[in-house]
C-alpha positions as CSV (number, residue, x, y, z in Angstrom):
1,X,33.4,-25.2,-15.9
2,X,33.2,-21.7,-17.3
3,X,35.7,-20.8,-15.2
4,X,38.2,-24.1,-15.6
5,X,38.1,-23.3,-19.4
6,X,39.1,-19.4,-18.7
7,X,42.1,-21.1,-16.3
8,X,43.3,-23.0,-19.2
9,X,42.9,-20.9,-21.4
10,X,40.0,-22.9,-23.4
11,X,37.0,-23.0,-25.6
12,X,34.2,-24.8,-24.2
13,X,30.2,-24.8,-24.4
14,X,28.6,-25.3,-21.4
15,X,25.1,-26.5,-21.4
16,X,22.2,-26.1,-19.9
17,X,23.5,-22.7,-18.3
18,X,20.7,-20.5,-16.9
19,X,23.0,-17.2,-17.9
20,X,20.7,-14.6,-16.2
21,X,21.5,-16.6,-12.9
22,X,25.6,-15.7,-13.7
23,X,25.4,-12.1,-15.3
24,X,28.2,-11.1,-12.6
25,X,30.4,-14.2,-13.3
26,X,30.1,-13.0,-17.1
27,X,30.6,-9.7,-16.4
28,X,34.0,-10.7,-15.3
29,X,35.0,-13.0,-17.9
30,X,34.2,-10.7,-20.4
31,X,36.7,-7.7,-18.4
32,X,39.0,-10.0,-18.3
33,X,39.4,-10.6,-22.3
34,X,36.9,-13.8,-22.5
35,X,34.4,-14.3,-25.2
36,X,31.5,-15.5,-24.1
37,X,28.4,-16.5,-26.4
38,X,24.9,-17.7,-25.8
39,X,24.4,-20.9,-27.5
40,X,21.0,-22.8,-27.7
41,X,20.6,-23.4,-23.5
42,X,24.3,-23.2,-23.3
43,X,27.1,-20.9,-23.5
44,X,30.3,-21.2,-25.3
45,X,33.5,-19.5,-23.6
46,X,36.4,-18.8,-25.7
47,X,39.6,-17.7,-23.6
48,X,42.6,-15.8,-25.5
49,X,46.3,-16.4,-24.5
50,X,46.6,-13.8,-21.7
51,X,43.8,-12.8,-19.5
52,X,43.9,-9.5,-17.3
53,X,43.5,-8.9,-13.8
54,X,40.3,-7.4,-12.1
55,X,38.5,-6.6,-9.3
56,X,36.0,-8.0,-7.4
57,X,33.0,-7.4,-4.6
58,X,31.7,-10.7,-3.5
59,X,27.4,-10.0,-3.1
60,X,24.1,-11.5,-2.3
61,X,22.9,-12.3,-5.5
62,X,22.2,-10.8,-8.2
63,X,26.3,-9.6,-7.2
64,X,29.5,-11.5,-7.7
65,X,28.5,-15.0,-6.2
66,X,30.9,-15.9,-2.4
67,X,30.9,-19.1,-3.6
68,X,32.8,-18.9,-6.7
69,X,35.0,-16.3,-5.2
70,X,37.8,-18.8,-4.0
71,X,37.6,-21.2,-7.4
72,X,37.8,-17.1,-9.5
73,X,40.7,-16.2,-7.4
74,X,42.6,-19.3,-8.9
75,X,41.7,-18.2,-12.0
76,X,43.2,-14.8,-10.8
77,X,46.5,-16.2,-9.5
78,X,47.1,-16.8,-13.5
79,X,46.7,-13.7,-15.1
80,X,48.5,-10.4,-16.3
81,X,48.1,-7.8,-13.9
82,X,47.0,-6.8,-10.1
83,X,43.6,-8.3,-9.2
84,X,41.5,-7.2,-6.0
85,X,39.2,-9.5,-4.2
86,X,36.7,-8.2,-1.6
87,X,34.8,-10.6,0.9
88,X,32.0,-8.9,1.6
89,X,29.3,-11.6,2.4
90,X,31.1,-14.1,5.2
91,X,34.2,-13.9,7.3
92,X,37.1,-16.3,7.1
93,X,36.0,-17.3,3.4
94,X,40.3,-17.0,2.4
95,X,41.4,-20.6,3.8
96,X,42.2,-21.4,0.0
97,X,45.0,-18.2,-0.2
98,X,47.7,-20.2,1.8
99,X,47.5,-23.4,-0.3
100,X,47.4,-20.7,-3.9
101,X,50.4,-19.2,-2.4
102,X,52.2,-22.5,-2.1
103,X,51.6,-23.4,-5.7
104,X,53.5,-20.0,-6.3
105,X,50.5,-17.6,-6.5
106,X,51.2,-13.9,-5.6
107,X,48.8,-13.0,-2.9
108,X,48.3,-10.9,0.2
109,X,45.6,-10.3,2.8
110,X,44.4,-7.7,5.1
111,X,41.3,-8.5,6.3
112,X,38.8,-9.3,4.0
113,X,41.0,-7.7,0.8
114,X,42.9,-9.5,-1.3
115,X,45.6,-8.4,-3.9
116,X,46.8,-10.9,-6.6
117,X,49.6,-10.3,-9.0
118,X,49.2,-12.8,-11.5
119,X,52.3,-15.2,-12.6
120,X,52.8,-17.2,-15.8
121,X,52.0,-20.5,-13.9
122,X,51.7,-22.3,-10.8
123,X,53.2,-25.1,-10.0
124,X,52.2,-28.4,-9.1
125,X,52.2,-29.4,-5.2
126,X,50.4,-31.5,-3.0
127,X,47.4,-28.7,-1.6
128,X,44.5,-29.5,0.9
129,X,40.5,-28.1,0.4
130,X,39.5,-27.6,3.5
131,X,35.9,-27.1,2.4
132,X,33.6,-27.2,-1.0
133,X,35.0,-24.0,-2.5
134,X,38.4,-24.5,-1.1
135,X,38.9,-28.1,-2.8
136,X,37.3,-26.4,-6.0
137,X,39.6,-23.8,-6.1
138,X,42.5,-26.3,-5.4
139,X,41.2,-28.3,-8.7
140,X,40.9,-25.3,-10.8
141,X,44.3,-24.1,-9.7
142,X,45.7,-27.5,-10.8
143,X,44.5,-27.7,-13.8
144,X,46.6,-24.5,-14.9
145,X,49.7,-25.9,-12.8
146,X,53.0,-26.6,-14.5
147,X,53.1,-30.4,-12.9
148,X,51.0,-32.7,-10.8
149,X,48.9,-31.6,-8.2
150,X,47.3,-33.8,-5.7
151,X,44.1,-32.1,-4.0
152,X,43.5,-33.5,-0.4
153,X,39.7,-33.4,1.0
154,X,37.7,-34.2,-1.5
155,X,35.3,-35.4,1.0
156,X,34.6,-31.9,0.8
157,X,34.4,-31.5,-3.4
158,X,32.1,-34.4,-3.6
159,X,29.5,-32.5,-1.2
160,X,28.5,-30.2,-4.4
161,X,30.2,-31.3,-7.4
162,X,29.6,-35.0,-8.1
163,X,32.0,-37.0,-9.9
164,X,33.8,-33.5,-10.8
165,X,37.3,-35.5,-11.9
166,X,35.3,-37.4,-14.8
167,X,33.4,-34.0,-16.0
168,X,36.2,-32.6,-16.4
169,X,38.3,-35.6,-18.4
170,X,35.3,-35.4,-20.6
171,X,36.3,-32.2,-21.7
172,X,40.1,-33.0,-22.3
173,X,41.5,-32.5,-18.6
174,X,44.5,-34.8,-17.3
175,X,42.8,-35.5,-13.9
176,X,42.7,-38.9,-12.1
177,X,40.9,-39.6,-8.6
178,X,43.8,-41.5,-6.6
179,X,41.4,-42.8,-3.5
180,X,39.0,-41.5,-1.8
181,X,40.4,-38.4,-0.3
182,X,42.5,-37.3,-3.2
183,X,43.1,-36.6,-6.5
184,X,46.3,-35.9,-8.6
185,X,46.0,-33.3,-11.3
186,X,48.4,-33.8,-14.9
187,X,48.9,-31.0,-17.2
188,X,45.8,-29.7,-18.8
């Protein structure tokens, strides 16, 4: 959530958050121009009109978490400047770069490394998770789309975030599941 509210460009709290569990995820927020307070057992992220690129090394923990590195490089895609992304944990961890670069994201590979130049917006197109982090990055990538996105394989979404398209209307997103195996994404 923390990182669909950077995306979009938001304030939200977030609560309960266990923040020493996300220090890296933080870290990178913050670089990137995001405010980020502890609140109660929450935190509350407040994101300014233009973000800046960064750089990342994906880690075992307590380092930047693999798994949040395809839904970050959505956020990525969206922001002013060059960003560099490093897979250093697990091989083949980029399936979610093609289906970015169809919704107009800057980004090229070699190897592990990617480079992002960030645009003004993506646009909306039908895209495809093929696995958990894929089809989140596909969502938060949507949600900062200028037009409708429709996520395929949300078989995969629904293995690790459960009823993600009604979380997120809770907090103001224009996000409807169509069936079973996708979802169509309005402007935020």
């Amino acid at each position: 959530f923390l990182i669909a509210a950077a995306v979009t460009r938001s304030r939200l709290h977030v609560t309960p958050v266990e923040s020493s569990h996300l220090n890296a995820v933080l870290a990178k927020l913050e670089a990137m121009g995001c405010s980020i307070s502890p609140q109660g057992q929450g935190l509350t992220i407040t994101t300014p009109g233009q973000l800046r690129g960064c750089e990342l090394r994906t880690q075992p923990f307590p380092g930047f978490p693999t798994d949040l590195q395809a839904p970050f490089m959505a956020l990525l895609a969206t922001v002013q400047g060059d960003s560099l992304v490093t897979e250093t944990v697990f091989e083949n961890r980029l399936q979610h770069v093609a289906e970015l670069q169809r919704m107009g994201a800057q980004i090229h590979t070699n190897g592990n490394v990617t480079i992002l130049k960030g645009v003004p917006m993506l646009s909306g197109v039908p895209v495809a998770g093929t696995d958990l982090r894929a089809a989140a990055a596909m969502v938060i990538a949507g949600l900062a789309a200028d037009g409708a996105t429709h996520v395929a394989g949300l078989e995969h979404l629904d293995r690790g975030y459960t009823r993600l398209e009604e979380r997120l209307q809770a907090v103001g997103a224009r996000i409807s599941r169509i069936d079973a195996t996708r979802t169509a994404l309005l402007a935020a």
